[in-house]
C-alpha positions in Angstrom: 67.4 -80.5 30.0 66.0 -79.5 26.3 64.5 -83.3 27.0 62.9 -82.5 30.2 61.0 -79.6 28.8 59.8 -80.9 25.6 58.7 -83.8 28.2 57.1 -81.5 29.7 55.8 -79.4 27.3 53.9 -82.3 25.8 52.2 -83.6 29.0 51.1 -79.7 29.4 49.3 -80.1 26.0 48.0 -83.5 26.6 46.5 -82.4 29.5 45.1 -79.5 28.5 42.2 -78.1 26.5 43.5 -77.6 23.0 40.6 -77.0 21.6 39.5 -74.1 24.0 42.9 -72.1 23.8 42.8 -72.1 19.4 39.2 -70.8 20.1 40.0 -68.0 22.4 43.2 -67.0 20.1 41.3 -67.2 17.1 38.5 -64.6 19.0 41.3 -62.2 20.1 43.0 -62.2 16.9 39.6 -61.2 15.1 39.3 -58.7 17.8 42.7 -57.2 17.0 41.9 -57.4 13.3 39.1 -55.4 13.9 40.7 -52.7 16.2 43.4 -52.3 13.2 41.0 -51.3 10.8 39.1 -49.1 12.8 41.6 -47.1 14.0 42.6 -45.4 10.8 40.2 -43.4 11.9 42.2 -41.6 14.5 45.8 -41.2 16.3 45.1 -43.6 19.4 47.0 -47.2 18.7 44.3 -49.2 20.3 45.9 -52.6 18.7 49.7 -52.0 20.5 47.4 -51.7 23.7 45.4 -54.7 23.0 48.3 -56.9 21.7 50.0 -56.2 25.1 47.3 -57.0 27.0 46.3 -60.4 25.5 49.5 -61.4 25.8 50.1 -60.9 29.3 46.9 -61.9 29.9 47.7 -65.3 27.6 51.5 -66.1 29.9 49.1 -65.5 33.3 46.0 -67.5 31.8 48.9 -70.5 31.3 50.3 -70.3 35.0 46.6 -70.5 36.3 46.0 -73.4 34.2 48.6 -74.8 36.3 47.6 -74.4 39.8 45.3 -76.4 41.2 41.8 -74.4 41.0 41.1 -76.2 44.5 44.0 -73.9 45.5 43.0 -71.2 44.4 39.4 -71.3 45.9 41.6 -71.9 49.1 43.0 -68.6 48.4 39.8 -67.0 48.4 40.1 -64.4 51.0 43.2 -63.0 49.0 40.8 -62.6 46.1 38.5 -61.2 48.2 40.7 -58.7 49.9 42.0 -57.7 46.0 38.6 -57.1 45.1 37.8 -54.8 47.9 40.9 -52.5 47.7 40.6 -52.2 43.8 36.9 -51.0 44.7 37.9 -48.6 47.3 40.8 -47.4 45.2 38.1 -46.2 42.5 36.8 -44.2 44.7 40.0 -42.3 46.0 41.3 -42.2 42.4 39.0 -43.1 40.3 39.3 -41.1 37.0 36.8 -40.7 33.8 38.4 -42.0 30.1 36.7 -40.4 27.0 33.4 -42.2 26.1 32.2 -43.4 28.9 30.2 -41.4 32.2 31.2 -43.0 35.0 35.0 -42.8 37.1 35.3 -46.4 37.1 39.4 -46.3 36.0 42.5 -45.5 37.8 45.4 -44.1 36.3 48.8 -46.3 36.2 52.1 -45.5 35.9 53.1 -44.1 32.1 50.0 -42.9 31.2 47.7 -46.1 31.4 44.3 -47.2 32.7 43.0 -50.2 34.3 39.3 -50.8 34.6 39.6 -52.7 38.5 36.1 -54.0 37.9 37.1 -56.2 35.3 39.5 -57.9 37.5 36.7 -57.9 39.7 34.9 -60.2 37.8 37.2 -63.3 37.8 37.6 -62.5 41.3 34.0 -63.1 41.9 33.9 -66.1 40.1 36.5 -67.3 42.4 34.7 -66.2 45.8 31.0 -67.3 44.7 32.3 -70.6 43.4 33.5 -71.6 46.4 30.5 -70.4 48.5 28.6 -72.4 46.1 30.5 -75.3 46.8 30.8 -75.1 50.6 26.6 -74.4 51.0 26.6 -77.6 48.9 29.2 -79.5 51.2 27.0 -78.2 54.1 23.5 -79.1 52.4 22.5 -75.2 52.9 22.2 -74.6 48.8 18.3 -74.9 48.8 17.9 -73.4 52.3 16.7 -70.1 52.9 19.4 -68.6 54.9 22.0 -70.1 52.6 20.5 -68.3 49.5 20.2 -65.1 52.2 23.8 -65.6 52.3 24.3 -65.8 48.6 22.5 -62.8 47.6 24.5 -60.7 50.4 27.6 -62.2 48.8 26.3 -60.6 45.4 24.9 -57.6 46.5 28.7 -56.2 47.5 29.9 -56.0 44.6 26.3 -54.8 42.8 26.2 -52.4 45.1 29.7 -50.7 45.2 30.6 -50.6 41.3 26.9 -48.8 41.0 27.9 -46.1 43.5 31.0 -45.8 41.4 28.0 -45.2 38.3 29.1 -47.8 36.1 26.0 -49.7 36.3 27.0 -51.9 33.5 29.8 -53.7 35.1 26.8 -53.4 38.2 24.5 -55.4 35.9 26.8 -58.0 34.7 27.6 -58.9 38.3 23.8 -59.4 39.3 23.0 -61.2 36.4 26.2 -63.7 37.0 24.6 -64.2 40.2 21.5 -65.4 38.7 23.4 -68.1 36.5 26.1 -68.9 38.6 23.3 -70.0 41.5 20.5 -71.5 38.7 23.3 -73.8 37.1 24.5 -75.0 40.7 21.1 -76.1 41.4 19.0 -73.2 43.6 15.5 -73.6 43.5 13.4 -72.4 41.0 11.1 -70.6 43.8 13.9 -68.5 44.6 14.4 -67.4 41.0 10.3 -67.0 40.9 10.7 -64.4 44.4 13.0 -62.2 42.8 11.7 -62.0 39.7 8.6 -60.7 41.4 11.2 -58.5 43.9 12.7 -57.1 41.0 9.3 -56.3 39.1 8.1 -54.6 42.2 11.5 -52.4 42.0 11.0 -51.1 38.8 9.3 -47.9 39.6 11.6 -46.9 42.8 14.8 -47.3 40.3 12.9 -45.1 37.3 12.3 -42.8 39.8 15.5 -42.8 42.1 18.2 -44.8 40.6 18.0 -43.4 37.3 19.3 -40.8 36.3 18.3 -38.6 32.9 20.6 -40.2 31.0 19.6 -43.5 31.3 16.0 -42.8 31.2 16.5 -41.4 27.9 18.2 -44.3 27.0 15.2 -46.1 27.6 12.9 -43.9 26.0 14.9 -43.7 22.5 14.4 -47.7 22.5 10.5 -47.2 22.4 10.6 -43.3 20.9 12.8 -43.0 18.3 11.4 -38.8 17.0 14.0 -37.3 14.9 15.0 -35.4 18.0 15.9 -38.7 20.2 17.6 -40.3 17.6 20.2 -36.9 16.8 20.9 -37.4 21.0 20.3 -40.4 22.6 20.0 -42.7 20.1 22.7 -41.6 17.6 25.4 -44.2 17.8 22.7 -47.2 17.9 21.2 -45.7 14.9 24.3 -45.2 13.0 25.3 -48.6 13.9 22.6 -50.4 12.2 23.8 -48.5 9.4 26.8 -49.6 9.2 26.0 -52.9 9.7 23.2 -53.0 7.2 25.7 -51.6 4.4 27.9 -54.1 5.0 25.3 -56.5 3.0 25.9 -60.3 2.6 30.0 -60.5 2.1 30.7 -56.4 3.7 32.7 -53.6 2.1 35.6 -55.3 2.3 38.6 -55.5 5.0 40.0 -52.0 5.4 37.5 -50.8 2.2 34.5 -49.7 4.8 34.2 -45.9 4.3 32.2 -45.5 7.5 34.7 -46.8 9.7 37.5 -44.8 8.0 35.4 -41.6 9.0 34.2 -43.5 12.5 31.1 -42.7 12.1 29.7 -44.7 15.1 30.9 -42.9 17.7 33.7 -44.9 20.2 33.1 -47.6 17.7 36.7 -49.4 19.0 34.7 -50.3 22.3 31.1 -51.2 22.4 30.4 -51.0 18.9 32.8 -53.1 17.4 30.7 -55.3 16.1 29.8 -52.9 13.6 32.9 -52.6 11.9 32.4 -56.5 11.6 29.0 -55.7 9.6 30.2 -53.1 7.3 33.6 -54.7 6.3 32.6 -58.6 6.4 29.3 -58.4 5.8 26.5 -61.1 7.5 29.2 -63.5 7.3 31.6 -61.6 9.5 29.3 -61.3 12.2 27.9 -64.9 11.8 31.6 -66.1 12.5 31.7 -63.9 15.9 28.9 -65.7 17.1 29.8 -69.0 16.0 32.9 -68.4 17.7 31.0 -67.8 21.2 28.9 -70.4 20.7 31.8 -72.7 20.3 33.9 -70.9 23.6 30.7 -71.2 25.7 30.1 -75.0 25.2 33.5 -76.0 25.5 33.3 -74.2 29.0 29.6 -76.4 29.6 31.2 -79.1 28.4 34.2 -78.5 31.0 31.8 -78.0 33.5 29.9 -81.4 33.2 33.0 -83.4 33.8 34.5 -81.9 36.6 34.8 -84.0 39.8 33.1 -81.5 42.0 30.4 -78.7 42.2 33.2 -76.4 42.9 34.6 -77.0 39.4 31.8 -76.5 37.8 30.6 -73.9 39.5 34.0 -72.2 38.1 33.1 -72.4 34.4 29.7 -71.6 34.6 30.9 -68.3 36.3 32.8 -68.2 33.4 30.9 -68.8 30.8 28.0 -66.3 32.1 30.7 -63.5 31.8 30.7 -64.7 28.0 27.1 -65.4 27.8 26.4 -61.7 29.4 28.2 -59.8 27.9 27.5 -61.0 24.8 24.1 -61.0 24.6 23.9 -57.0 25.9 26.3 -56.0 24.0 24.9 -57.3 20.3 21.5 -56.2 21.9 22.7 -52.4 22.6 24.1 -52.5 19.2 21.2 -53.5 17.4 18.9 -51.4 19.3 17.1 -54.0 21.4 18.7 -53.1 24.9 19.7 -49.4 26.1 23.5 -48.5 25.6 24.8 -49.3 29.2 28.8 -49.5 29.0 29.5 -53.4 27.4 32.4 -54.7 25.9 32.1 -57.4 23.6 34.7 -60.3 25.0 37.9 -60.8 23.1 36.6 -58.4 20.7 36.0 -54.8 22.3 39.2 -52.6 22.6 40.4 -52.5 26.4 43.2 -53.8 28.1 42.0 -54.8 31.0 39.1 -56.9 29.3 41.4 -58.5 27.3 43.9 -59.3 30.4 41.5 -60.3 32.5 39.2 -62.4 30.7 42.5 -64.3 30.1 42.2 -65.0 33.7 39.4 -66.7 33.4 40.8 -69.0 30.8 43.2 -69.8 32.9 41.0 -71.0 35.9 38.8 -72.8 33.3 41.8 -74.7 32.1 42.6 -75.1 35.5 39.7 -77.4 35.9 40.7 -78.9 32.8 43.9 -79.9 33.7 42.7 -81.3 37.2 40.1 -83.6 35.9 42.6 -84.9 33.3 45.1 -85.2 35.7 42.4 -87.4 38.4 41.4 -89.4 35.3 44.6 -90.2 34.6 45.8 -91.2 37.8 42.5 -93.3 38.4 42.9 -95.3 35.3 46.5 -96.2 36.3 45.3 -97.5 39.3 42.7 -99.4 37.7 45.5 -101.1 35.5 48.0 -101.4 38.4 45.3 -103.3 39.9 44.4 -105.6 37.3 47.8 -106.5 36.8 48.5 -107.2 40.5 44.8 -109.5 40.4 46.4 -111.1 37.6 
């Protein structure tokens, strides 16, 4: 029996991407290094809650890995259905947590949260992947009515997590749209028609979307008075602070003063990557993004040999989660992009960030294993007929 399982274990490994799991471990446990140091500055244990949620986010990522993704596409009304009721629970339930303005958590038993649109996410990736794939089965992908149908797909879940006001998680989902349907091979004319729709758009959401708060967040970016900076544009300020005493090498792990006395306000969450500056210096943060550099291409580089769109159209939903979110987030913290709500992957504090984006590790393993697998099998039949030829 012991036999079986090491047997077992070992054709798991082989067929699996090694390389991607040590990168994903190595950014949570950065993440978690992080969280420890900056919570000396309060009572909350943000690292037990992280710790617990990679980890059961780690033992579900390895039983996706081994289910068939085609399988799970099959399966996508059930993701579907999960995604609607977690929305429509939000808005029965929903509840506020400190730092953030928007009721886009539910309460769970013994005192937790969970955040449903982050579970939302993978099960988008899920749904749109395999509409993807069937408009390309169908030849519809560069039709008109097929992208119709594509952008209705989108606009459900754009449209419902902003009425819930968390137009972050809103944003991410429309701009995963956009990848998701460039990288499968949508017409450029398409991308060119709502550019211009979205252009045209920009004064009816100034003056009806937006509310004062996030106008103000737009102004401090281009207005920074004493008086803006005090309000609005306090925590972005005081990051690049922090960050810019951090110099060349940082403070120090645990030495930063700043995080000790959490200066940046929430800095556990969206600002995280400020306690990288001040403590570890330009070299700390160099190493985050070398680390999602390194996570994205692998997911590319699973991507370009799957066996079908549908594959690939899995880690590219992926990897525009990563991409996404990574990109707003350092851009909020460095003052380039309005403060909007967005965790930094692996890094941020959040358990259900950290679970779910497991998730998606698993269904980009999943791909993985299944083009291993298929090359596997195809070579043996390529031997077994050589030798029969023979």
């Amino acid at each position: 029996m012991v036999k079986n399982f090491g047997n077992s274990v070992a054709d798991y490994i082989k067929r699996t991407d090694i390389l991607f799991w040590v990168l994903t471990i190595l950014a949570s446990i950065y993440g978690c290094c992080l969280i420890a140091s900056q919570q000396r500055a309060g009572n909350v244990n943000f690292l037990r809650t992280q710790l617990i949620a990679v980890c059961i986010g780690y033992a579900a990522a390895v039983v996706i890995s081994m289910i068939d993704y085609h399988l799970i596409a099959g399966l996508w009304w059930l993701a579907a259905g999960l995604a609607l009721v977690l929305t429509a629970a939000v808005f029965l339930f929903g509840i506020q947590v400190s730092g953030t303005d928007d009721v886009g958590w539910i309460r769970l038993p013994g005192g937790m949260t969970f955040q449903p649109s982050e579970l939302t996410k993978i099960c988008f990736i899920v749904t749109f992947s395999r509409h993807l794939a069937v408009l390309e089965d169908k030849q519809m992908l560069k039709s008109f009515w097929g992208v119709c149908t594509l952008v209705l797909h989108a606009a459900v879940p754009v449209g419902l997590i902003h009425l819930q006001g968390d137009d972050g998680a809103a944003l991410v989902f429309a701009l995963m749209f956009v990848v998701m349907c460039f990288a499968a091979g949508v017409q450029l004319r398409y991308f060119v028609i709502l550019a211009i729709a979205a252009a045209a758009a920009v004064p009816l959401l100034w003056t009806v979307v937006f509310n004062d708060d996030q106008k103000n967040r737009l102004r401090v970016l281009l207005r920074a008075d004493d008086s803006m900076l005090q309000t609005y544009g306090w925590q972005q300020y005081q990051g690049k602070v922090s960050i810019a005493s951090g110099g060349l090498f940082g403070k120090g792990y645990f030495q930063g003063s700043r995080v000790a006395r959490e200066v940046v306000p929430y800095q556990e969450n969206d600002f995280i990557f400020t306690v990288a500056g001040e403590e570890l210096g330009f070299v700390g943060c160099v190493v985050i993004l070398l680390l999602f550099v390194l996570l994205i291409l692998r997911i590319m580089r699973n991507a370009a040999k799957s066996q079908d769109a549908l594959g690939k159209n899995i880690c590219m939903g992926f990897a525009s989660i990563l991409m996404i979110q990574t990109i707003v987030n350092l851009g909020m913290v460095l003052g380039l992009l309005p403060v909007i709500g967005i965790t930094l992957p692996f890094f941020s504090a959040g358990g259900s960030s950290a679970a779910c984006l497991y998730l998606g590790v698993g269904l980009v393993q999943s791909v993985c294993m299944s083009n291993r697998s298929l090359v596997h099998i195809e070579n043996h039949w390529d031997n077994t007929s050589k030798k029969l030829h023979v």
